[in-house]
C-alpha positions in Angstrom: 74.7 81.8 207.1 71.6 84.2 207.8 70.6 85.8 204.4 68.0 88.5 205.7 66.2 89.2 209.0 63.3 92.0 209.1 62.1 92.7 212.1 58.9 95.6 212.4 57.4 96.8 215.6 54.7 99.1 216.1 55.3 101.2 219.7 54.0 104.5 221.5 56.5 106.8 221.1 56.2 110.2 223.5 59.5 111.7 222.4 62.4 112.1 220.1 65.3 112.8 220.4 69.1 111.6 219.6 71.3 110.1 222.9 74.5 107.5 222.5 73.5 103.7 222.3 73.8 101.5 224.6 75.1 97.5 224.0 73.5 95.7 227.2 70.3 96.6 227.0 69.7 93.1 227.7 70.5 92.9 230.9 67.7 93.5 233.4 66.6 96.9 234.4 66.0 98.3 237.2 62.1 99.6 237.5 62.3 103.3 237.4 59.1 104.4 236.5 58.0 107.2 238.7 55.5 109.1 236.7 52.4 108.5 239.0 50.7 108.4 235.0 52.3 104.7 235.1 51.2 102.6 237.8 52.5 99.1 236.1 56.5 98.5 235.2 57.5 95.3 233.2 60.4 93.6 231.6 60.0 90.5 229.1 62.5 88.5 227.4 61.4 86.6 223.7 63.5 84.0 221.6 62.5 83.0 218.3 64.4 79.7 217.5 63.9 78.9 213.6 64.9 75.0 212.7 67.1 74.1 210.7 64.6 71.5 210.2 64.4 70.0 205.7 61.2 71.1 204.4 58.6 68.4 204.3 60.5 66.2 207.0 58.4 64.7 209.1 54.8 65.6 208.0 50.8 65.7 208.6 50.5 62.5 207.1 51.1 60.2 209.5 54.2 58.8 208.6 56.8 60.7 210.8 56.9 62.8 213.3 56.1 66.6 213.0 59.1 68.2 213.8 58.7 72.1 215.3 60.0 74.6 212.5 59.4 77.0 215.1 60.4 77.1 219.1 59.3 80.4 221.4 60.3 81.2 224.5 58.9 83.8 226.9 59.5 85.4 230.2 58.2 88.3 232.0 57.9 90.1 235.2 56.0 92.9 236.4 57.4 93.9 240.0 55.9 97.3 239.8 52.5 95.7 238.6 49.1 95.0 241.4 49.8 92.4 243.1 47.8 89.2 241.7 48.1 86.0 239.8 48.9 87.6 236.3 52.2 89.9 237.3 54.7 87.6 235.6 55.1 85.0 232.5 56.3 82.3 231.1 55.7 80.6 227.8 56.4 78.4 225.4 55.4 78.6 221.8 55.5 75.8 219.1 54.8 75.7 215.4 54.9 72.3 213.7 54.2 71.6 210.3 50.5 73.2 208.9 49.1 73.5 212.4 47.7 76.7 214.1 50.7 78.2 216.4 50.3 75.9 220.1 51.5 78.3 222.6 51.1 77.3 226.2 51.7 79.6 229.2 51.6 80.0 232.7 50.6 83.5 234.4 51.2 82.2 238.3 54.8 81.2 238.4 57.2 83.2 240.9 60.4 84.4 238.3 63.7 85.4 240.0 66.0 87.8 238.2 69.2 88.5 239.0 72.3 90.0 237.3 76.5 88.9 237.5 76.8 86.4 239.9 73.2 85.5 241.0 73.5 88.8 242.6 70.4 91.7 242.6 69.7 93.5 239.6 70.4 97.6 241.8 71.3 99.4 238.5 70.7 99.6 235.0 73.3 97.8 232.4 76.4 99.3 231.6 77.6 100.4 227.9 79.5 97.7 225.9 79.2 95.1 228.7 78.1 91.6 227.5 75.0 90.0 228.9 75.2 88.1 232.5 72.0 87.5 233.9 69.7 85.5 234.8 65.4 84.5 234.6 64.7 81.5 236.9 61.1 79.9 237.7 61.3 78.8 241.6 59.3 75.7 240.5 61.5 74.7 237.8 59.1 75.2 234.3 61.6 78.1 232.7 64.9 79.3 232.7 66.4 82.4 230.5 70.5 82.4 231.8 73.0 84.5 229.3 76.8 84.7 229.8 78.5 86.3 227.3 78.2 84.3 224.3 77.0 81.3 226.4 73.2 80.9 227.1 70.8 78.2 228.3 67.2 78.0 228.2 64.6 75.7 229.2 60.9 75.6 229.8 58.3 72.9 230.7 54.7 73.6 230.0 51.8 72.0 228.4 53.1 68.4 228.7 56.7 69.8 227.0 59.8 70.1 227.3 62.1 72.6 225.9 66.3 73.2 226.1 68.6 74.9 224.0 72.2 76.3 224.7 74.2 78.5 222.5 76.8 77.1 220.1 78.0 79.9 218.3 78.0 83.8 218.4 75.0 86.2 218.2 74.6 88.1 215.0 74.5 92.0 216.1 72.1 94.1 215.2 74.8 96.5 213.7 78.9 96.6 214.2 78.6 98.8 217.4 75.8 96.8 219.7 73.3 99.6 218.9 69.6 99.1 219.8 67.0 99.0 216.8 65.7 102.6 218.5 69.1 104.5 217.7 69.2 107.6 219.5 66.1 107.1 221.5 67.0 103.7 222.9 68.8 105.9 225.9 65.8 108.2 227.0 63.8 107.2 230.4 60.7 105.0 230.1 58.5 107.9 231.9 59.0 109.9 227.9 58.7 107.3 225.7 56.5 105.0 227.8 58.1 101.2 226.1 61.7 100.1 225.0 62.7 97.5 222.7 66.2 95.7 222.4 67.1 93.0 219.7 70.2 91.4 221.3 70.5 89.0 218.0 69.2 88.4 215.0 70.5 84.7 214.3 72.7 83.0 217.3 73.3 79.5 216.3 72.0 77.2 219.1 71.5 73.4 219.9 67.7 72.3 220.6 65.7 69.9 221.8 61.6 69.2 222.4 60.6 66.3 224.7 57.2 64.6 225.4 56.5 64.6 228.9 54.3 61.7 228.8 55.8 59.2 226.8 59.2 60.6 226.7 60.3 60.5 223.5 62.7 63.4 222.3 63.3 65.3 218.9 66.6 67.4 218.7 68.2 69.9 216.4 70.0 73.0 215.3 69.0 76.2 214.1 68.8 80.3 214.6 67.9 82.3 217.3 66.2 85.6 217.7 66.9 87.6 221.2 64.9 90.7 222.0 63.5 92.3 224.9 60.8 94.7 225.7 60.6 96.6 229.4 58.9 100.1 230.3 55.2 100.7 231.3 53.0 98.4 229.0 52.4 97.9 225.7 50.6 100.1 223.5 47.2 100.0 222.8 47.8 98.8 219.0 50.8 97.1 217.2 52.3 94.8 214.6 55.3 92.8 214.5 56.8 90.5 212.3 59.8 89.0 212.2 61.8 86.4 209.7 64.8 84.8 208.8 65.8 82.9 205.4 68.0 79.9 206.2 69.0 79.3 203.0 72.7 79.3 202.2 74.8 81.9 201.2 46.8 106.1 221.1 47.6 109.5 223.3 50.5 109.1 221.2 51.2 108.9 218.0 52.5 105.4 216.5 56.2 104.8 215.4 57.4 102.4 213.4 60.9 100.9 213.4 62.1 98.5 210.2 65.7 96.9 209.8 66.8 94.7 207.2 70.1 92.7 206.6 70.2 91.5 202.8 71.6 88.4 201.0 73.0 91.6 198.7 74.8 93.3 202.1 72.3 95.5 202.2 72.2 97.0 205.7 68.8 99.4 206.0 67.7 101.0 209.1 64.5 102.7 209.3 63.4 105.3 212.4 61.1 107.6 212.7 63.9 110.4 213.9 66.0 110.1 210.9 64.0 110.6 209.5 61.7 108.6 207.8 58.7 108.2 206.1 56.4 105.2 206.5 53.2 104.5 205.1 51.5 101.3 206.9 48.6 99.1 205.7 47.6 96.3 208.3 44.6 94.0 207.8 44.5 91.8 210.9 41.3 90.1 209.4 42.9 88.6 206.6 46.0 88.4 208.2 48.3 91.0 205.8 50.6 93.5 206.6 52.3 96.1 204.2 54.6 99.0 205.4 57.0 101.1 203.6 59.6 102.7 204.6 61.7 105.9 202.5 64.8 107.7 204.0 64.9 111.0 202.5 68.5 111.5 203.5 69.9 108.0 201.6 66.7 108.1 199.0 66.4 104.2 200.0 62.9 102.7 200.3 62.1 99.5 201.4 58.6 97.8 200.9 57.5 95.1 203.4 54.6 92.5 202.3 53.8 89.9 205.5 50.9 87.5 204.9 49.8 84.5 207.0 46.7 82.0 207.0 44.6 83.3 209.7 44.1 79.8 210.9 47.2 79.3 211.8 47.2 82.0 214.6 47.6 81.2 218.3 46.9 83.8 221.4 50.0 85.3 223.3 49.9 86.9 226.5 50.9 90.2 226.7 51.8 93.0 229.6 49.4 95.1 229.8 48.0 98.2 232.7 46.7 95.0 234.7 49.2 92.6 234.5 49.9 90.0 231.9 46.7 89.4 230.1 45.7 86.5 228.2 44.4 87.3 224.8 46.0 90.3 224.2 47.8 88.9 221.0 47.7 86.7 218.1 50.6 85.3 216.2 52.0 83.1 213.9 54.9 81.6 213.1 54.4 80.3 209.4 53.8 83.9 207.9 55.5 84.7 204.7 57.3 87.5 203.8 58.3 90.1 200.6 61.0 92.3 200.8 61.3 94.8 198.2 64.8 97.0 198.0 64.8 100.5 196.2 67.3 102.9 195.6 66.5 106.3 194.3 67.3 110.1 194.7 67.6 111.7 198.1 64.9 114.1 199.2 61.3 113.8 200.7 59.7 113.1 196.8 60.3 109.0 195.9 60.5 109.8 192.0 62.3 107.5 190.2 63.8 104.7 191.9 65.3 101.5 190.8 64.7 98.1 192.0 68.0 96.8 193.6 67.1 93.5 195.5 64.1 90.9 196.4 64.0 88.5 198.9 61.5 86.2 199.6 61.1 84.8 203.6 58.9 81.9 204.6 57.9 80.8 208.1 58.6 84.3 209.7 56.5 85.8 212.9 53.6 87.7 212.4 52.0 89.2 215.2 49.1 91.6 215.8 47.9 93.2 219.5 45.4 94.9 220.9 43.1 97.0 219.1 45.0 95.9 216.0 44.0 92.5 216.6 40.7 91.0 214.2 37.6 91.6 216.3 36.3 88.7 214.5 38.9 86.0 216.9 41.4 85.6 214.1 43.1 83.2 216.1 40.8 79.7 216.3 43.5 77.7 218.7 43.8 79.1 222.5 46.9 76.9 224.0 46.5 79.7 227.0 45.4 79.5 229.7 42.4 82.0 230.6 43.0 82.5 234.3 44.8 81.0 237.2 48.0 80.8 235.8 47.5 77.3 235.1 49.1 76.3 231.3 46.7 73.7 229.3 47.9 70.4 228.9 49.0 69.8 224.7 46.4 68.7 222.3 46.1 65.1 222.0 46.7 65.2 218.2 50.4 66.2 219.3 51.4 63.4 221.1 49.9 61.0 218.7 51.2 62.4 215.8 54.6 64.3 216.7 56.8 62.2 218.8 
């Protein structure tokens, strides 16, 4: 059973204001954006799979093979975006044992998306629908299909292979399907510019990763996370992290979001139109984050610590005003997190407040963009590809030592 999943994003936020939630946001959408102020439109798909993978199994020592304790999938389209080699995405991300985060990627391939039916995507998703869609590269190298409870992906890239399928249900982001944004999740993209959707915190899935070259194949369980991101691009700045504990039992101002799920039952939700305050410390650099989080209306607080070693990092591609570009990110997928629970008084003063719960995360996703990123190059492993579309063939030192 999950015990905790945080999830943090930093996003541009334009407007405020409370609207009903909507369940299938993560269907496609259809591009709207007809501010003339936006001239790109994008939707992506993410999933996180954390193994279920023993700690230690496997190893850097030579004497097994390093099994992933981390699988990524990405996919992305830009139909309202200039027409070149860098208006869609797909990726795939892998973390195995004390290695920097591989991610290879391809910026050229043609995606089809289509809604129920293989049928074209002509209006947005409807309220309390279940997913039924699907992202499909005409050469083959990536597949995102969701039916229901049912899903399938695959994705070949960098000399790798990766399937999964669903084998059990998602785990909601609350008991009504509503989106992390709460109110805001139903205002147009031309106000608050970006939308964000988890669809799941932890759906239980079937995987496996296969060498293309020598074809030898390593299989597993474990957790995936489903989110979604569509509107104009990404912000100039942000921070996301992201973890689950598999043990039993600019011209806008920035916005934060925070949930948490506890061992304790603990069911926080942080947004800036509660409201809420949050107080935010990022040091891309040294690869630390800290944000906290107080309700003034439930007097709950909630302190966030993620830390990872800034050699670990790998580059993502991101959507930005021209196109997917390369760079744009860095993240990791063996971050560590602190979750600190407080309960106290209602009203806009903390005072006194009583520590109710601690939970301690490894291997979560830590992730820094754009200006937020280390000018320095925090990341030191580039598994994309810089132009082209073209994804890099894997390092040598993974199919010597993995498979």
């Amino acid at each position: 059973m999950t015990r905790l999943a945080g999830v943090l994003l930093l996003c541009g936020l334009a407007a405020l204001a409370p609207t009903p939630a909507r369940a299938s946001l993560y269907d496609p959408h259809v591009p709207t954006m007809y501010d003339p102020a936006f001239r790109t439109w994008f939707e992506g798909w993410y999933v996180r799979i954390t193994t279920a993978q023993p700690e230690g199994e496997g190893g850097d020592d030579g004497t097994g093979p390093v099994l992933p304790s981390s699988l990524g999938l990405i996919v992305g389209t830009m139909p309202r975006g200039r027409l070149g080699w860098n208006i869609s995405l797909a990726s795939l991300l892998v973390q195995q044992g004390s290695r920097a985060l591989q991610t290879f990627e391809s910026t050229g391939v043609q995606l089809s998306v289509t809604g129920a039916g293989g049928q074209t995507v002509v209006r947005d998703p409807e309220p309390h629908t279940p997913p039924d869609f699907s992202v499909v590269a005409d050469d083959g190298t990536a597949l995102l299909h969701m039916r229901g409870e049912q899903c399938a992906l695959h994705v070949t890239l960098g000399g790798l292979t990766m399937d999964a399928r669903c084998t059990g249900p998602p785990l909601r982001w609350g008991p009504n399907d509503e989106s992390p944004e709460g109110g805001i999740s139903g205002l147009p993209t031309q106000l608050v510019g970006l939308h964000w959707f988890v669809y799941s915190l932890g759906t239980p899935v079937a995987w496996s990763l296969r060498n293309d070259s020598s074809g030898e194949t390593v299989t597993g369980a474990g957790l995936a996370h489903f989110e979604k991101n569509w509107g104009g691009t990404f912000p100039p700045g942000w921070a996301w992290a992201q973890g689950l504990d598999l043990a039993p039992g600019r011209l806008v101002p920035d916005a934060w979001l925070l949930g948490v799920r506890s061992p304790g039952g603990r069911e926080w939700d942080f947004r800036p139109q509660d409201p809420t305050s949050f107080t935010a410390e990022a040091d891309p650099c040294n690869a630390t984050l800290r944000l906290t989080a107080h309700s003034p209306w439930t007097g709950q607080t909630a302190v966030v610590t993620a830390r990872a070693p800034p050699g670990l990092f790998g580059h993502v591609t991101c959507p930005m005003a021209e196109g997917f570009e390369p760079g744009t990110a860095v993240e990791a997928y063996r971050a560590s997190l602190t979750v600190e629970l407080y309960e106290g008084t209602p009203g806009w003063w903390r005072g006194d407040r009583e520590l109710v719960e601690v939970v301690e995360i490894e291997g979560a996703a830590l992730e820094f963009g754009g200006d937020r990123m280390c000018g320095a190059g925090m990341a030191r492993a580039r598994g994309s590809a810089a132009g082209g579309g073209e994804a890099e063939e894997s390092d040598a030192s993974w199919h010597t030592a993995t498979l």
